[in-house]
Structure formats: C-alpha cells, structure tokens
N, C-alpha and C positions, 0 to 999 in steps of 0.2 A: 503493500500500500504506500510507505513513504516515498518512490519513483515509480508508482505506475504513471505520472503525467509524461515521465521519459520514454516509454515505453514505445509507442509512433516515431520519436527521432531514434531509437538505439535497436528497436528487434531488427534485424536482417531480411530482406525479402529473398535471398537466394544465399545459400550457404553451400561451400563446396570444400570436399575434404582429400586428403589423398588416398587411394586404395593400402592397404595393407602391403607394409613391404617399398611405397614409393612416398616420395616428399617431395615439398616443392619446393623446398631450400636451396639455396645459389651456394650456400659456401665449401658443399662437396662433404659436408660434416650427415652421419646416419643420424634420424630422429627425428624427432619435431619440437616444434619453438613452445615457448612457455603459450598457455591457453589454449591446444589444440583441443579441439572436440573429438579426440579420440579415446577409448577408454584408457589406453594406456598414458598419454599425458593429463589424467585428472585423476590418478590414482598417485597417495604419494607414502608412506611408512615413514611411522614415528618410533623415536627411539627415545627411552628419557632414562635417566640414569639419577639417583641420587637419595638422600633420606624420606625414607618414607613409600617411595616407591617400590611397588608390589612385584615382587620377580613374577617372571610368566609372560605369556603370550596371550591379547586381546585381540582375538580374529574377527568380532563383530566391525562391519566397516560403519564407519563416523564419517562428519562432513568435515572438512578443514574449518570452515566456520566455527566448532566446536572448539578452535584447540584455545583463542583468549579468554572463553568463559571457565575453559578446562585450567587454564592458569593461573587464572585473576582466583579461583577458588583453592586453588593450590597455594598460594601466595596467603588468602584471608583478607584479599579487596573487596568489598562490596560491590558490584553492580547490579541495577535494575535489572530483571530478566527484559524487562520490556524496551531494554536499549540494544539487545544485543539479539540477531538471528539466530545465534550458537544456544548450544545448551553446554553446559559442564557433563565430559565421558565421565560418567563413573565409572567407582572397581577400581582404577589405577593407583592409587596412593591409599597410604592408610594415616585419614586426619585426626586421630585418635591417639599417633603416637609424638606432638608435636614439643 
C-alpha cells in the first residue's frame, strides 16, 4: 500500500530473461547481475556465527526482508512491526541466555 501510487510508473510491460545456461552480460564473466528474476539470483544463505546463536541448520526459506527485523530483535531494538515488511526468523538464537 505505501507505493502502490508507483506502481503504473515502475511494473514492467514486457520482461525478458535469459534461458538457463545463457546471459546477457558483455563482460565474458558466467552468471547474472544483482536482481535477476531468476530463481537462482534471488536465492541467497545466511551464515551467523556468535553468542547465543543456535548450532544447526534452518532449511525453512525466509525472505531477505526478514533479516533487519531478525537483527534489530537480536540486538533488543524496538521497532514497530508496522514499519517494517520483514518479520523476525525465529528459532535462531536463544534470547534467554543474554
């Protein structure tokens, strides 16, 4: 809601992607550029290391949006839910041993 007024100047009428295996990058380098709509550049793995952090593997996928609601809560920042798209990952840390 807070840019749907953007929405007519920013969606795309025509969106072209490269097939699996081709790019359309000039610099001879394999891959594609930051923001490709492919699954594979909007998938990314997180690593966090440190006190409190729960050893183990979190295979449920989360959105990147997630990770400063997930931090600000890890830290003991307040923010409004209602400022931020993200939710706090639970499970990862344990706030109980601070």
């Amino acid at each position: 809601p807070p840019v749907e007024a953007l929405a007519s100047a920013r969606d795309p009428d025509l969106l072209v992607t490269a097939s699996r295996g081709w790019t359309f990058r000039t610099d001879g380098e394999a891959g594609t550029d930051h923001g490709a709509p492919l699954r594979e550049a909007m998938r990314i793995t997180l690593f966090l290391a440190g006190p409190n952090i729960r050893r183990g593997l979190l295979e449920t996928p989360h959105r990147i949006i997630d990770l400063m609601p997930t931090m600000l809560q890890m830290v003991d920042v307040a923010c409004p839910a209602e400022s931020l798209d993200g939710r706090p990952i639970e499970g990862i840390y344990d706030a109980n041993n601070q």
